[in-house]
C-alpha positions as CSV (number, residue, x, y, z in Angstrom):
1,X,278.1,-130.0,-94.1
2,X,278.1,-132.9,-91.5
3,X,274.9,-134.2,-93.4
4,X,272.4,-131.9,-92.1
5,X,271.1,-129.1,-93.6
6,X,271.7,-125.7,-92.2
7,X,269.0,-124.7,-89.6
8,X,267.0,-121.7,-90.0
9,X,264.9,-119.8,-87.6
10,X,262.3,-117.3,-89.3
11,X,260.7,-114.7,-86.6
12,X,258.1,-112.5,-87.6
13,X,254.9,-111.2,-86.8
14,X,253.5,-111.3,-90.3
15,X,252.3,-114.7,-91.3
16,X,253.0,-113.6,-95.2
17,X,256.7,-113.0,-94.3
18,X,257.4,-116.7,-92.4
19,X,255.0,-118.3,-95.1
20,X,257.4,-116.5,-98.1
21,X,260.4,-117.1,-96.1
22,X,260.3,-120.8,-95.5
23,X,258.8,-121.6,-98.6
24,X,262.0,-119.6,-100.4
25,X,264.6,-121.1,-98.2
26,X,262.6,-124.9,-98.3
27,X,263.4,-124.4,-102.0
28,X,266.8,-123.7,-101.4
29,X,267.7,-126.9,-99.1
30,X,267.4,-125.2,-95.6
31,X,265.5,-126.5,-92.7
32,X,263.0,-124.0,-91.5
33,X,261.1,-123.0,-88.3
34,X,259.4,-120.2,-87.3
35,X,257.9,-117.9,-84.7
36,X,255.8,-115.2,-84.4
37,X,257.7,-113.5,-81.3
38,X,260.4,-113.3,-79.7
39,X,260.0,-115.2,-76.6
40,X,258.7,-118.1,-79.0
41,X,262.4,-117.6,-80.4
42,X,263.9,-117.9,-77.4
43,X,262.2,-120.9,-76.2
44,X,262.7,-122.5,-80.0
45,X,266.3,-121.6,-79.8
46,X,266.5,-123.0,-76.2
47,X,265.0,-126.2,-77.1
48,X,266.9,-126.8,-80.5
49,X,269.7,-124.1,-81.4
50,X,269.7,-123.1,-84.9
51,X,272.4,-122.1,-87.5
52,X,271.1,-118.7,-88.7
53,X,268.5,-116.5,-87.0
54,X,266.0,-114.3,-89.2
55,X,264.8,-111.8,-87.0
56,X,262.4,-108.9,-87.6
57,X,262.7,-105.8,-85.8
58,X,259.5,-104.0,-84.8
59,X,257.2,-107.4,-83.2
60,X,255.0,-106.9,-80.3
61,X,256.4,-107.5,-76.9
62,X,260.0,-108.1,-76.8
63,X,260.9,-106.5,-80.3
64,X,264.0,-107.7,-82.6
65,X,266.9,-105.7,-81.0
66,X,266.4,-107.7,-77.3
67,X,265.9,-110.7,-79.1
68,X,269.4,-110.5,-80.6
69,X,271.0,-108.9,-77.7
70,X,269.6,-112.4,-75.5
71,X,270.7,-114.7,-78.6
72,X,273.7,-113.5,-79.1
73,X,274.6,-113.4,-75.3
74,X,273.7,-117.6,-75.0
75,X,274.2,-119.0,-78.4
76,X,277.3,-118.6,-81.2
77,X,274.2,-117.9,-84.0
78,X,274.0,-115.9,-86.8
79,X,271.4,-113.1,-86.6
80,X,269.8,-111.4,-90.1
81,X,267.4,-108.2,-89.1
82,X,264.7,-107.4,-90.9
83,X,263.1,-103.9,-91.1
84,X,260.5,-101.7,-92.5
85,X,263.2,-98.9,-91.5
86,X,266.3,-98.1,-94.1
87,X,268.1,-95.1,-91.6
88,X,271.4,-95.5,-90.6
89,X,270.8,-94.8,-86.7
90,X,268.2,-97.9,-86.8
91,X,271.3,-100.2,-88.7
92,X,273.7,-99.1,-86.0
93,X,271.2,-100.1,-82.9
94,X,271.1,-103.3,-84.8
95,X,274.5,-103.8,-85.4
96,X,275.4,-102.9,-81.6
97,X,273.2,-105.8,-80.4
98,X,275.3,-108.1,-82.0
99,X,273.6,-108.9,-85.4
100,X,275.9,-109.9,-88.2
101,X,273.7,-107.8,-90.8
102,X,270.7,-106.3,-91.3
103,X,268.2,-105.7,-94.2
104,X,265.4,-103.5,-94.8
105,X,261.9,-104.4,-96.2
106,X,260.9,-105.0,-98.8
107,X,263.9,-106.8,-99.4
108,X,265.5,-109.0,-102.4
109,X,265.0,-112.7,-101.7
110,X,268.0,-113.2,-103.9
111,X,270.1,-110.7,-101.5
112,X,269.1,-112.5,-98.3
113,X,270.7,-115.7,-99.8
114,X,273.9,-114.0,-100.3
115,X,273.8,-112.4,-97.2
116,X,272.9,-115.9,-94.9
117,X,275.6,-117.8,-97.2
118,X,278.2,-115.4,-96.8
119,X,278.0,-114.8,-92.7
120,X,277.2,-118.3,-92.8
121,X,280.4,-119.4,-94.3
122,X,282.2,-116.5,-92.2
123,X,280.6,-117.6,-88.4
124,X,281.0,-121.5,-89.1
125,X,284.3,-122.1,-92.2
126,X,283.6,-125.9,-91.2
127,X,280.3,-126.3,-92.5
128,X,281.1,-124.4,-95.3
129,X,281.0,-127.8,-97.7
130,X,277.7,-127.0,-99.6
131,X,277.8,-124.3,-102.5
132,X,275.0,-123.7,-104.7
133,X,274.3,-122.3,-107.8
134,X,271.1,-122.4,-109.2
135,X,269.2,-125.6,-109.2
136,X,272.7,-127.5,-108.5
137,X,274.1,-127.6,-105.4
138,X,277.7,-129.4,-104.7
139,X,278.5,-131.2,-101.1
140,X,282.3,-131.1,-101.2
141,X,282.7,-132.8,-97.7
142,X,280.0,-136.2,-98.9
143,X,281.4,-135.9,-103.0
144,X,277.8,-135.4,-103.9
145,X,275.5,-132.8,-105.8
146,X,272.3,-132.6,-106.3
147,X,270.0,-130.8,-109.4
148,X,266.7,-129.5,-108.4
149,X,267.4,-131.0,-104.8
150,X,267.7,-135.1,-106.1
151,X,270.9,-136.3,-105.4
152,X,272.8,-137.4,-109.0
153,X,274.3,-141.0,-109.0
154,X,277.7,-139.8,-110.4
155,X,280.6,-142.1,-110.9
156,X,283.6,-140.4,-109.6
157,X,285.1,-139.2,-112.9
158,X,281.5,-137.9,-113.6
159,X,281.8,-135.9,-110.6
160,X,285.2,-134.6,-111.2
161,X,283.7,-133.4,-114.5
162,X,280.7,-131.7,-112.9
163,X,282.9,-130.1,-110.5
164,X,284.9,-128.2,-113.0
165,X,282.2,-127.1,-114.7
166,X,280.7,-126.0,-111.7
167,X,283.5,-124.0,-110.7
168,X,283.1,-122.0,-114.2
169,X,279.8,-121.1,-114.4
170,X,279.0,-119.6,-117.7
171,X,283.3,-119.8,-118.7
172,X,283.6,-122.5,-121.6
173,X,286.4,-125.3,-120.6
174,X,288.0,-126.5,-123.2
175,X,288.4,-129.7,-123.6
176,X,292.0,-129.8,-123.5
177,X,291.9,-128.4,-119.7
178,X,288.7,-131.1,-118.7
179,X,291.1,-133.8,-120.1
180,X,294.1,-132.3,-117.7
181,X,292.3,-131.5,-114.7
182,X,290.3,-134.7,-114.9
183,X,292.0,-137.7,-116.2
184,X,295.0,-135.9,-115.5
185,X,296.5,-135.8,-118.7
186,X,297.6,-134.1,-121.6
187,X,294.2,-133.8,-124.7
188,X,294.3,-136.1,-127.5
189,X,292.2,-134.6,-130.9
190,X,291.3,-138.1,-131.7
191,X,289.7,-139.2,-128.2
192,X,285.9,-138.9,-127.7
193,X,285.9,-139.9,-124.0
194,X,284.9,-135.8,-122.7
195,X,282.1,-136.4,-125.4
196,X,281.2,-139.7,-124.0
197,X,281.3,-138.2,-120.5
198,X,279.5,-134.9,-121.3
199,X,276.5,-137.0,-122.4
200,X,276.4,-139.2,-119.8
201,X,275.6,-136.2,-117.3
202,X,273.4,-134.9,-120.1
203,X,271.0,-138.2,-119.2
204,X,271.5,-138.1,-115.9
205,X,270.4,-134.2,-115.7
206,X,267.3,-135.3,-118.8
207,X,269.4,-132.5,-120.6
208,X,268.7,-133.6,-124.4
209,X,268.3,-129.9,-125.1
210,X,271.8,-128.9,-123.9
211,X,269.6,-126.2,-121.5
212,X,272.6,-126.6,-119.0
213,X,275.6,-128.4,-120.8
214,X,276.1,-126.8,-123.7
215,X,278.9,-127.3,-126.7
216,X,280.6,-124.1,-127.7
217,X,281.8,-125.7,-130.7
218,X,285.0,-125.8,-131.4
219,X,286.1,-125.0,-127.8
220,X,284.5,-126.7,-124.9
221,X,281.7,-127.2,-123.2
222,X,279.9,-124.7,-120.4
223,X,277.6,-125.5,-117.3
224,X,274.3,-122.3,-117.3
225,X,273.0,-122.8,-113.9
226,X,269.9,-121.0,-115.4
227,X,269.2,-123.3,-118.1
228,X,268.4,-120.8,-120.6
């Protein structure tokens, strides 16, 4: 990212839905706005542009389908429909007006995420700096991650480390490959310094229960995003 967080525009008529929405996606380090129609999306959009576009179908007034048709002939935006409707000839309209995907109710929060990351990272390969997993989230473009959205004050060998366990979530690294890939050389059996280092981010995440770092003894050391 360029230091901003991605923009989101939630439109729906049902206060519950924009409520659960920007709540979720708060949570999840998006900036949120809504609307409750269409033409308040349009003037929103006009005013501001956004990343990624929301956008439920059946709304009073202008409904979803000539919102995204008038989006998607002004602004290069990605546009996520919403609808109470699952049949195919309602996902083809959709589709035809230029949305990049569509989703009926009720709907998996968990599957919208996927869905906005992966157009996301398909319509805009630039901004495509920030991967999360979990409560971590990694900034590849600023060298930073946070944990449970606070920003971790990492040295940059600490951050190499987090890194590569990052990138194997749930896969033990042994310490023989966090030795290579970090320090760049070949593991020693009577160095500590991966132990040294694994603690440190242990203190830094308040991790004395190994909930996300945790020894497979005798092998490596693992990152669970879940902290089970």
């Amino acid at each position: 990212m360029d230091g901003k967080k991605t923009r989101v525009l939630v439109v729906d008529d049902e206060q519950s839905i924009r409520e659960f929405l920007t709540m979720g996606l708060e949570d999840e380090g998006y900036s949120v706005e809504t609307a409750k129609d269409g033409l308040t999306a349009l003037t929103k959009m006009h005013q501001d542009p956004y990343d990624i576009v929301i956008l439920d179908v059946m709304m009073p007034g202008m409904d979803g389908y000539e919102c995204c048709r008038m989006l998607k002939q002004k602004y290069d935006v990605v546009v996520i429909m919403l609808t109470a409707k699952d049949q195919a000839e309602d996902t083809v309209k959709g589709l035809k007006t230029g949305a990049d995907d569509y989703l009926a109710k009720p709907f998996s929060f968990l599957e919208l995420l996927t869905r906005m990351e992966v157009r996301l990272n398909s319509r805009f390969p630039q901004k495509n700096t920030v991967i999360r997993k979990g409560p971590f989230a990694v900034d590849n473009a600023r060298h930073e991650i946070t944990f449970e959205n606070e920003k971790l004050d990492l040295t940059p060998t600490e951050y190499k480390l987090m890194c590569l366990l990052f990138d194997n979530v749930n896969i033990v690294v042994s310490k023989e490959t966090i030795m290579n890939q970090v320090w760049g050389y070949d593991y020693f059996s009577s160095s500590n310094v991966v132990e040294v280092y694994i603690r440190n981010l242990r203190e830094k995440l308040h991790d004395s229960a190994h909930r996300y770092i945790k020894t497979e003894r005798g092998f490596g050391y693992k990152l669970d995003v879940e902290g089970s």
